[in-house]
N, CA, C and O atoms as a GROMACS GRO file, in nm:
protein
  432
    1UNK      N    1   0.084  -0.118   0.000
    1UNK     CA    2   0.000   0.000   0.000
    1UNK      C    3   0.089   0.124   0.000
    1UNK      O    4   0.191   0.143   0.066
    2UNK      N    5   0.031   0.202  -0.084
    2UNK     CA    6   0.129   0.367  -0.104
    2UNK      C    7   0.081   0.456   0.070
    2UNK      O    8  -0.021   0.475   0.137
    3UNK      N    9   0.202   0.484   0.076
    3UNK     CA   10   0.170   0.565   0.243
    3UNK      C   11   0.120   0.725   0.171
    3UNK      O   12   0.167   0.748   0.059
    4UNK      N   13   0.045   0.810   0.222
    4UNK     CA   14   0.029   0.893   0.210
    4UNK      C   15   0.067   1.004   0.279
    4UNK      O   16   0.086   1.116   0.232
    5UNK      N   17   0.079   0.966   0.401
    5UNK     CA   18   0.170   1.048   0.495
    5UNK      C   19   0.146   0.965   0.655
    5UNK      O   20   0.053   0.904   0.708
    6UNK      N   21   0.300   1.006   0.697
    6UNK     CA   22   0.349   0.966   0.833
    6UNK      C   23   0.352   1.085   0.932
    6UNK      O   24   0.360   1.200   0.890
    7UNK      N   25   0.346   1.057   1.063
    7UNK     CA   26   0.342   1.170   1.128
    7UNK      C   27   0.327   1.099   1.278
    7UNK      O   28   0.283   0.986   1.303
    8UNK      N   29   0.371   1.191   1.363
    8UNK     CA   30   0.418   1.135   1.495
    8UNK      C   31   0.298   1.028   1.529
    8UNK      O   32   0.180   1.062   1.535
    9UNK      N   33   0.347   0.879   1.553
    9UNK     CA   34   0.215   0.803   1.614
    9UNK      C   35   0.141   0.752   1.482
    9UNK      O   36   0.024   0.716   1.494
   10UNK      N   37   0.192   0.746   1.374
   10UNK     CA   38   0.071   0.734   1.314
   10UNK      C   39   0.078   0.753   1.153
   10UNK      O   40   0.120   0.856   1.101
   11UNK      N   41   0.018   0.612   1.061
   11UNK     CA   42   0.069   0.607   0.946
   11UNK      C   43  -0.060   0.624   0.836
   11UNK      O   44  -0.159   0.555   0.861
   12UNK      N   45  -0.065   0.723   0.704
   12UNK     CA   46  -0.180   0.666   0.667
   12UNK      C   47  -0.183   0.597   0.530
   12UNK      O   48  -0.140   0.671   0.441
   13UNK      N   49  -0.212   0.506   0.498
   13UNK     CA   50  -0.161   0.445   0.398
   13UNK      C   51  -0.277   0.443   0.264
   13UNK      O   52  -0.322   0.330   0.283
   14UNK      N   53  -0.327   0.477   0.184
   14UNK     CA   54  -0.388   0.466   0.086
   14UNK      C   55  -0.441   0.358   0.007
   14UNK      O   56  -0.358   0.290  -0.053
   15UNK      N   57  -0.591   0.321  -0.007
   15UNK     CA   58  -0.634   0.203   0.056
   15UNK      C   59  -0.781   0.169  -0.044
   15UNK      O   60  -0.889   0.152   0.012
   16UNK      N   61  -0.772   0.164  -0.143
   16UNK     CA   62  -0.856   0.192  -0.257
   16UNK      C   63  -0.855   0.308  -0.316
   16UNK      O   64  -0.765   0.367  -0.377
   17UNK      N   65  -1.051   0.359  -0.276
   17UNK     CA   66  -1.077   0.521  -0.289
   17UNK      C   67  -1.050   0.580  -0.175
   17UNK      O   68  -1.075   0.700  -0.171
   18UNK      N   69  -0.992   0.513  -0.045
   18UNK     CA   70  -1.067   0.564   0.086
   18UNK      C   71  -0.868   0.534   0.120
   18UNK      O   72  -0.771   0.514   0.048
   19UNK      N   73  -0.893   0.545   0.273
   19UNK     CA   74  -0.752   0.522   0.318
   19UNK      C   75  -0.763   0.438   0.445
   19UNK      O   76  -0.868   0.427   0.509
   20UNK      N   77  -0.657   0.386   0.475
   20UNK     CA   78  -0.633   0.343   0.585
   20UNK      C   79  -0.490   0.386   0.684
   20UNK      O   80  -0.368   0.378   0.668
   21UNK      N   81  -0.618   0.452   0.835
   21UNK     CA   82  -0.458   0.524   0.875
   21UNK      C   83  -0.425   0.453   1.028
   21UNK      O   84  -0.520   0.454   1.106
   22UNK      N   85  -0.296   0.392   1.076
   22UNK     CA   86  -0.326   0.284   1.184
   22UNK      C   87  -0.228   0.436   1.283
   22UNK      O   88  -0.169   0.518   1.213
   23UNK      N   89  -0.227   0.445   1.381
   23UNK     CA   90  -0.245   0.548   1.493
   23UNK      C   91  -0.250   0.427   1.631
   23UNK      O   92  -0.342   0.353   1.669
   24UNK      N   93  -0.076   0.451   1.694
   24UNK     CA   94  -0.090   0.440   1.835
   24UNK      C   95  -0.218   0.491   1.911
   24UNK      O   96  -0.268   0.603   1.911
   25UNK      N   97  -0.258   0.376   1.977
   25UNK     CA   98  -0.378   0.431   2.093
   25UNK      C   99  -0.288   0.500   2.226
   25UNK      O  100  -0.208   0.453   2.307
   26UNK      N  101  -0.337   0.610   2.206
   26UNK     CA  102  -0.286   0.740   2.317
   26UNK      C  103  -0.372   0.769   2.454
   26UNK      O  104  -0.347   0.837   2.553
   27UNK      N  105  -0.514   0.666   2.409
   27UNK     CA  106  -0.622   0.676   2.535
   27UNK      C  107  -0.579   0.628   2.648
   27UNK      O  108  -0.562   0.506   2.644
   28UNK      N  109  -0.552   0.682   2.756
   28UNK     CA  110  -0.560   0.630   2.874
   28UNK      C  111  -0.681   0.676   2.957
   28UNK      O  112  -0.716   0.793   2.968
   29UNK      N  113  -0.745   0.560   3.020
   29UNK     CA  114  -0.877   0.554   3.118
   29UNK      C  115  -0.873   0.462   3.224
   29UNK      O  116  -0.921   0.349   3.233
   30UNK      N  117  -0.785   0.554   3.330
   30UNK     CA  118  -0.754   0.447   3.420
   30UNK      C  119  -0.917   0.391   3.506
   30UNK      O  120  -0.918   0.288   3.573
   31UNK      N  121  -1.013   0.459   3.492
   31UNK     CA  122  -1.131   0.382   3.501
   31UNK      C  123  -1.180   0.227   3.506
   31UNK      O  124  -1.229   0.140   3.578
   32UNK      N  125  -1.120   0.266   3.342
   32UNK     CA  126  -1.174   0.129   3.227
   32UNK      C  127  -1.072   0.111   3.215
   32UNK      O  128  -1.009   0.216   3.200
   33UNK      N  129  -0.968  -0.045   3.212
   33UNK     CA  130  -0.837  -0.038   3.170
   33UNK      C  131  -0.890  -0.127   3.025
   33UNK      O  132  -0.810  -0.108   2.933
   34UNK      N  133  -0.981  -0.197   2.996
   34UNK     CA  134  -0.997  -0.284   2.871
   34UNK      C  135  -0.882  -0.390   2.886
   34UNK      O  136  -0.829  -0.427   2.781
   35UNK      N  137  -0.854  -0.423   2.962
   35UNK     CA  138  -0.689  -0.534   2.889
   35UNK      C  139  -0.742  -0.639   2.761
   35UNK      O  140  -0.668  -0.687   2.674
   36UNK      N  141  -0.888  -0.661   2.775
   36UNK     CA  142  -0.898  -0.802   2.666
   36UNK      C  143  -0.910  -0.747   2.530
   36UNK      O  144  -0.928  -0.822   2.434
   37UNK      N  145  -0.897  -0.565   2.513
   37UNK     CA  146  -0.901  -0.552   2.398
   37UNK      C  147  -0.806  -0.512   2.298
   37UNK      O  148  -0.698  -0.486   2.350
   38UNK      N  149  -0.806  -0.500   2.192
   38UNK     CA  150  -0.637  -0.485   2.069
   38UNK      C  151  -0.661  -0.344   2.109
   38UNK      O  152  -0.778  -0.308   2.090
   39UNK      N  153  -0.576  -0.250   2.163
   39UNK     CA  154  -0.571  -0.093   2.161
   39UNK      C  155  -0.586   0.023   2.010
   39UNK      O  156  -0.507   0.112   1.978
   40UNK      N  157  -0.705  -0.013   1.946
   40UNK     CA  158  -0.676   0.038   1.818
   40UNK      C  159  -0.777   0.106   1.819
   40UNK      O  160  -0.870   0.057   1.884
   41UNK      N  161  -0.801   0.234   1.756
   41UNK     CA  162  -0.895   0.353   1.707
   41UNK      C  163  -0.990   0.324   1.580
   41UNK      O  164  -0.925   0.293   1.480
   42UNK      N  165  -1.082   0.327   1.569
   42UNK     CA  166  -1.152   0.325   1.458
   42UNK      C  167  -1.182   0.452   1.463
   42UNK      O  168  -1.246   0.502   1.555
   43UNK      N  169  -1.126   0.534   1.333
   43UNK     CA  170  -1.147   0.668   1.304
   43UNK      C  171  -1.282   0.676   1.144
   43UNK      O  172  -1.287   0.612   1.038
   44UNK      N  173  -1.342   0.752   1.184
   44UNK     CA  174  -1.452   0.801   1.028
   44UNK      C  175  -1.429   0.918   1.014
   44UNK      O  176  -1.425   0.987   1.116
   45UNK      N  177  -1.403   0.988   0.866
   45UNK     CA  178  -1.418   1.120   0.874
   45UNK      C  179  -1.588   1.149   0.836
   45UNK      O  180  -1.668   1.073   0.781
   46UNK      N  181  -1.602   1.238   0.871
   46UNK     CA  182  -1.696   1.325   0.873
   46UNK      C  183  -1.731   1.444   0.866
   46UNK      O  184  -1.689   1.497   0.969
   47UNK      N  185  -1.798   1.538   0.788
   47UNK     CA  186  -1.784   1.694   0.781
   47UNK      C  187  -1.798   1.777   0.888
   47UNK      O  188  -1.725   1.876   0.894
   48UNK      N  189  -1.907   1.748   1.004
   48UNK     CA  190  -1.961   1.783   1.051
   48UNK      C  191  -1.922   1.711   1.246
   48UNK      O  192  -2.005   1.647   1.310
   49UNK      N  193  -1.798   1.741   1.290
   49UNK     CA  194  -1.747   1.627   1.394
   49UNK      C  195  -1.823   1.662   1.537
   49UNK      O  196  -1.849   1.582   1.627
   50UNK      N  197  -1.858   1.834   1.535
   50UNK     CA  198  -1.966   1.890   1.662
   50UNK      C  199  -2.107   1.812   1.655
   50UNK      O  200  -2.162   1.754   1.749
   51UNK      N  201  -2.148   1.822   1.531
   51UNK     CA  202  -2.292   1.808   1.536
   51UNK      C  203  -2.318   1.643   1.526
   51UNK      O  204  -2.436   1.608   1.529
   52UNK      N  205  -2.207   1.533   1.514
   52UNK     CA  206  -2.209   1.390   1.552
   52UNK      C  207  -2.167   1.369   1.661
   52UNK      O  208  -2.205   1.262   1.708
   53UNK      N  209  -2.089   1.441   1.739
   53UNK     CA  210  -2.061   1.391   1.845
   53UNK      C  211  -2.222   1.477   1.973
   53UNK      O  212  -2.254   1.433   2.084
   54UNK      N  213  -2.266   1.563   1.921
   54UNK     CA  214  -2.363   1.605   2.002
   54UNK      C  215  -2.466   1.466   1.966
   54UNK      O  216  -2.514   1.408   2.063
   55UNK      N  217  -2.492   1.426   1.856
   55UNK     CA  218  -2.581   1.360   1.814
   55UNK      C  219  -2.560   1.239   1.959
   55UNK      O  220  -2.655   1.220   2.035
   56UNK      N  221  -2.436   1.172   1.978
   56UNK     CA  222  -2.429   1.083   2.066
   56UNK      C  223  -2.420   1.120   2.195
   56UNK      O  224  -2.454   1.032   2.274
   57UNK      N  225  -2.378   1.235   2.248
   57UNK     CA  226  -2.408   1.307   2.361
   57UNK      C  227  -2.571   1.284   2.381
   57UNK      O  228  -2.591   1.202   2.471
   58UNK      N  229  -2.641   1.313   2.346
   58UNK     CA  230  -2.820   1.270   2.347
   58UNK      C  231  -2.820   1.175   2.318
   58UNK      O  232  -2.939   1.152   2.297
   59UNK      N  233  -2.749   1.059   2.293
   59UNK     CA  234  -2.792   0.914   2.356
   59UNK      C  235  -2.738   0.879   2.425
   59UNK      O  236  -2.730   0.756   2.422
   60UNK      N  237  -2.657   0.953   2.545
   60UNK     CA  238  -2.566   0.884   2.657
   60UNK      C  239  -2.469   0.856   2.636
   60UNK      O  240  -2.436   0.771   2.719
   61UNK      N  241  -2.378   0.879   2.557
   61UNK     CA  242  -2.302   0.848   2.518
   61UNK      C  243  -2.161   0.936   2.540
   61UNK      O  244  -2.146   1.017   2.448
   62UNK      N  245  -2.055   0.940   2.640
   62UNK     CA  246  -1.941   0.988   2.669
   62UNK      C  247  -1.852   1.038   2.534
   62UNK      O  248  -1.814   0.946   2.463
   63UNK      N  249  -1.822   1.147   2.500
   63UNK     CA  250  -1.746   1.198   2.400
   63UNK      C  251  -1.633   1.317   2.432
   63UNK      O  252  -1.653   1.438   2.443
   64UNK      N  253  -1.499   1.240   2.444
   64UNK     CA  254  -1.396   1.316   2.420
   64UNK      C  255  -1.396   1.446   2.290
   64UNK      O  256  -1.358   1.409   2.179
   65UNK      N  257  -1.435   1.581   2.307
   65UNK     CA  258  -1.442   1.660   2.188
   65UNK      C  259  -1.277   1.724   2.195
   65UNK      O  260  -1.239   1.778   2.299
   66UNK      N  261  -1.188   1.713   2.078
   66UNK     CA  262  -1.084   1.751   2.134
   66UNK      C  263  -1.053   1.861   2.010
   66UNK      O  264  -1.070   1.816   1.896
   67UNK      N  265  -1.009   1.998   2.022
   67UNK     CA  266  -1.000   2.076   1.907
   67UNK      C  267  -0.806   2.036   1.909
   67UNK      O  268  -0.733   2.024   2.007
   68UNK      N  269  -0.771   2.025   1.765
   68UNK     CA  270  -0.615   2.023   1.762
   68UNK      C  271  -0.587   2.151   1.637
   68UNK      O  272  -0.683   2.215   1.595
   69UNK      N  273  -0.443   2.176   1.587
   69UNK     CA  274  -0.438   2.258   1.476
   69UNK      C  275  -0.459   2.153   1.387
   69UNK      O  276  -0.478   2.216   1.282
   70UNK      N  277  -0.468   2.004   1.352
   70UNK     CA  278  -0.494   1.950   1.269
   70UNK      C  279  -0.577   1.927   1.262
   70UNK      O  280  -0.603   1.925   1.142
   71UNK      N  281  -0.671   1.896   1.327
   71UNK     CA  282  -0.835   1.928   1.305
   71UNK      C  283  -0.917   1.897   1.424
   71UNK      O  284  -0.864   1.898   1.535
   72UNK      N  285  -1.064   1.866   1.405
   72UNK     CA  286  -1.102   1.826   1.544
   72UNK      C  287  -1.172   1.680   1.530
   72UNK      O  288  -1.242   1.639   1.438
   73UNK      N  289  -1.125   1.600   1.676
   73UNK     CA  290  -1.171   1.468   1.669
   73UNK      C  291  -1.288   1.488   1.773
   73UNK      O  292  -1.296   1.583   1.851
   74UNK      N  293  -1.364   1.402   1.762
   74UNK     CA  294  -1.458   1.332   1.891
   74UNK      C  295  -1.467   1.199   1.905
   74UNK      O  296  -1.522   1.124   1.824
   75UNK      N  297  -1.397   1.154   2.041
   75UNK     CA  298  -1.332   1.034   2.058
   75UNK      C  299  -1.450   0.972   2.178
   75UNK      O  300  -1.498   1.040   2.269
   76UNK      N  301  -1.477   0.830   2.151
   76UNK     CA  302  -1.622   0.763   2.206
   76UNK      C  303  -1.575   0.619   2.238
   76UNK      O  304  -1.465   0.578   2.200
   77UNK      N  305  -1.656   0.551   2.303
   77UNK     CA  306  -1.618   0.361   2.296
   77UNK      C  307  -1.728   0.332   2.225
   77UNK      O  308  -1.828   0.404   2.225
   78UNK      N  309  -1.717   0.236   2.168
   78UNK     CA  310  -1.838   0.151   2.140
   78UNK      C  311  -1.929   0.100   2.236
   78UNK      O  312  -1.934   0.191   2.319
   79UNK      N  313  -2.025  -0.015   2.287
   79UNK     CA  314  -2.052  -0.050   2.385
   79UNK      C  315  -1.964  -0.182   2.398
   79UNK      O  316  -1.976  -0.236   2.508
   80UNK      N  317  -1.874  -0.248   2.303
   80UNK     CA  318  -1.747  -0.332   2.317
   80UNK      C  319  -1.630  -0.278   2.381
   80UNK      O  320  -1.530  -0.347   2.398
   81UNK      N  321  -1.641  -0.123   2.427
   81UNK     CA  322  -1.520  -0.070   2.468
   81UNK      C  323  -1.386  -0.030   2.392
   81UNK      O  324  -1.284   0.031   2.423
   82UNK      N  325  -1.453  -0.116   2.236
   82UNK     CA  326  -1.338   0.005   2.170
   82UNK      C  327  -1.351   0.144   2.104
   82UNK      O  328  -1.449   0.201   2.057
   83UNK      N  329  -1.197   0.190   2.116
   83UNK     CA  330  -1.165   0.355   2.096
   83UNK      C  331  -1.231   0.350   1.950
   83UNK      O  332  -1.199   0.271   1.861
   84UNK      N  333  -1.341   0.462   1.944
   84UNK     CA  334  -1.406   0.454   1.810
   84UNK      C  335  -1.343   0.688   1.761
   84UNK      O  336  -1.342   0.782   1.840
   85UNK      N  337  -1.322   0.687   1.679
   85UNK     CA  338  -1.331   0.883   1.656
   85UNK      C  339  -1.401   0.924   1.549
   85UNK      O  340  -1.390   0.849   1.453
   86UNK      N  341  -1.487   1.041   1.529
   86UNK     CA  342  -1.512   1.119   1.429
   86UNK      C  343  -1.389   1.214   1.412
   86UNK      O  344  -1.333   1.267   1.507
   87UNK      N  345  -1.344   1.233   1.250
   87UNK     CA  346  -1.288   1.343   1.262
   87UNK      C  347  -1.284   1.438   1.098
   87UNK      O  348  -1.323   1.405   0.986
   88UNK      N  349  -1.223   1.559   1.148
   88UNK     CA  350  -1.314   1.665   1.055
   88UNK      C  351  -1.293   1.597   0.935
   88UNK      O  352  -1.218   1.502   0.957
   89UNK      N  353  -1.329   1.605   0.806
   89UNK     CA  354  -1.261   1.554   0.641
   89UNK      C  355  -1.248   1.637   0.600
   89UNK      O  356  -1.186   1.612   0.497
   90UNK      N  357  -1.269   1.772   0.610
   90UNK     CA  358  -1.194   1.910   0.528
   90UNK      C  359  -1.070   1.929   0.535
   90UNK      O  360  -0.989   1.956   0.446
   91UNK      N  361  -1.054   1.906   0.687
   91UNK     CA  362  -0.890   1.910   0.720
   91UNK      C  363  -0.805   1.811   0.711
   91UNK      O  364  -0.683   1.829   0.710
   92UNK      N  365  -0.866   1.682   0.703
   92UNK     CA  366  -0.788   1.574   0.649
   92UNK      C  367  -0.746   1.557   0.526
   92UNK      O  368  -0.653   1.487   0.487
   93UNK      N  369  -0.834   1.637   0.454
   93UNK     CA  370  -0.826   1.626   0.286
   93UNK      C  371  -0.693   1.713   0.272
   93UNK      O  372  -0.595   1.677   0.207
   94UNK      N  373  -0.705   1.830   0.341
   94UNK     CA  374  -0.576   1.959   0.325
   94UNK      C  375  -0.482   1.898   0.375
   94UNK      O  376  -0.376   1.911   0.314
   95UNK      N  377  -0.480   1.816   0.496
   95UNK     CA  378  -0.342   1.698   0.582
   95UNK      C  379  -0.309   1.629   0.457
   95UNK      O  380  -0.200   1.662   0.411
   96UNK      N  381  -0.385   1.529   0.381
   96UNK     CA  382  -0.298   1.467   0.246
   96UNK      C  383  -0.257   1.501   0.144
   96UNK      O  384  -0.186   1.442   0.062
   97UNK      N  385  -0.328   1.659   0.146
   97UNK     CA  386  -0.308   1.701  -0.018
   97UNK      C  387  -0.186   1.792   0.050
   97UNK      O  388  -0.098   1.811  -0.033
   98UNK      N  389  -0.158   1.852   0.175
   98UNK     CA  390  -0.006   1.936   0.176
   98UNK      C  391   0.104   1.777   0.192
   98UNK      O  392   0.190   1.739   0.113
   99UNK      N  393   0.068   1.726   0.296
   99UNK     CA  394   0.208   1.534   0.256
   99UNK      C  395   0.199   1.525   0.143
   99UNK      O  396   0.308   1.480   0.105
  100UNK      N  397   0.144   1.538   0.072
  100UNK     CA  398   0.172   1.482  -0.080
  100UNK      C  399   0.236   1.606  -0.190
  100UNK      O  400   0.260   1.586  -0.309
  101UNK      N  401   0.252   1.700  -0.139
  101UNK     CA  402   0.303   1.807  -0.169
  101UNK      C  403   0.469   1.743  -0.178
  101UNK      O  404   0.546   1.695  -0.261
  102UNK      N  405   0.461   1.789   0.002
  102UNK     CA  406   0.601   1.777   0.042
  102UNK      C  407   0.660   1.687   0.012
  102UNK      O  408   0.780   1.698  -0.011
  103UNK      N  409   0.577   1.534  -0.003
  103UNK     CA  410   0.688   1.400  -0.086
  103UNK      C  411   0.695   1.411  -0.232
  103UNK      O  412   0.775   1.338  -0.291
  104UNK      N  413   0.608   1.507  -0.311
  104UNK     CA  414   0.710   1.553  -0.466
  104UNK      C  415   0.765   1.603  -0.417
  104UNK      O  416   0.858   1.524  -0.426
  105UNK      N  417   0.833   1.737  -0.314
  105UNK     CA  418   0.938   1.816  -0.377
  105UNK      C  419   1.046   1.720  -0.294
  105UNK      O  420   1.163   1.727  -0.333
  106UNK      N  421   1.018   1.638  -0.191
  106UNK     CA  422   1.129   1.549  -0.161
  106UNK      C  423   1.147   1.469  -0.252
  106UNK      O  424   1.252   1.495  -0.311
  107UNK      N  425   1.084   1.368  -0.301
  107UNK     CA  426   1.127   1.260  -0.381
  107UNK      C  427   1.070   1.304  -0.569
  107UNK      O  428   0.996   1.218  -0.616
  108UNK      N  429   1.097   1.405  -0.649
  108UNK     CA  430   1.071   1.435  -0.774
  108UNK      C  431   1.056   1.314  -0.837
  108UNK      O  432   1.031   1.309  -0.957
   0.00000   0.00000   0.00000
């Protein structure tokens, strides 16, 4: 698979039409420790990451809203306990289209 870009924690590799990006789990919940589960994120982008994560806020549902300069996630469990995220796709689109910049003028 062609990588599309790397970046601290976290690889995304290009994956049909769509991508696949695998990301150290950074969650700690000393609450919930999960040990029986694989520590992995299921990320979706989505346009709209306030108005889905409110959507699950009104069903009970616990949501990490976290604003970064790379965009914003809202980080949830499933009811299996795994790390599930929404995150923005405007800014993910601009995250692959500037890496893919920078690996033409590195590698012509």
């Amino acid at each position: 698979m062609e990588i599309l870009f790397a970046a601290n924690m976290l690889t995304c590799f290009e994956f049909g039409r769509s991508y696949l990006m695998v990301e150290q789990d950074d969650e700690q919940d000393p609450q919930n420790d999960y040990p029986e589960r694989i520590r992995t994120c299921l990320r979706m982008n989505v346009q709209d990451v306030i108005a889905m994560a409110s959507k699950l806020k009104a069903k009970g549902i616990d949501v990490d809203l976290q604003m970064h300069d790379w965009g914003t996630v809202a980080k949830f469990r499933d009811p299996d306990g795994n790390l599930c995220a929404f995150k923005d796709s405007s800014t993910f689109e601009k995250q692959v289209m500037i890496n893919d910049s920078i690996s033409k003028i590195r590698d012509p």
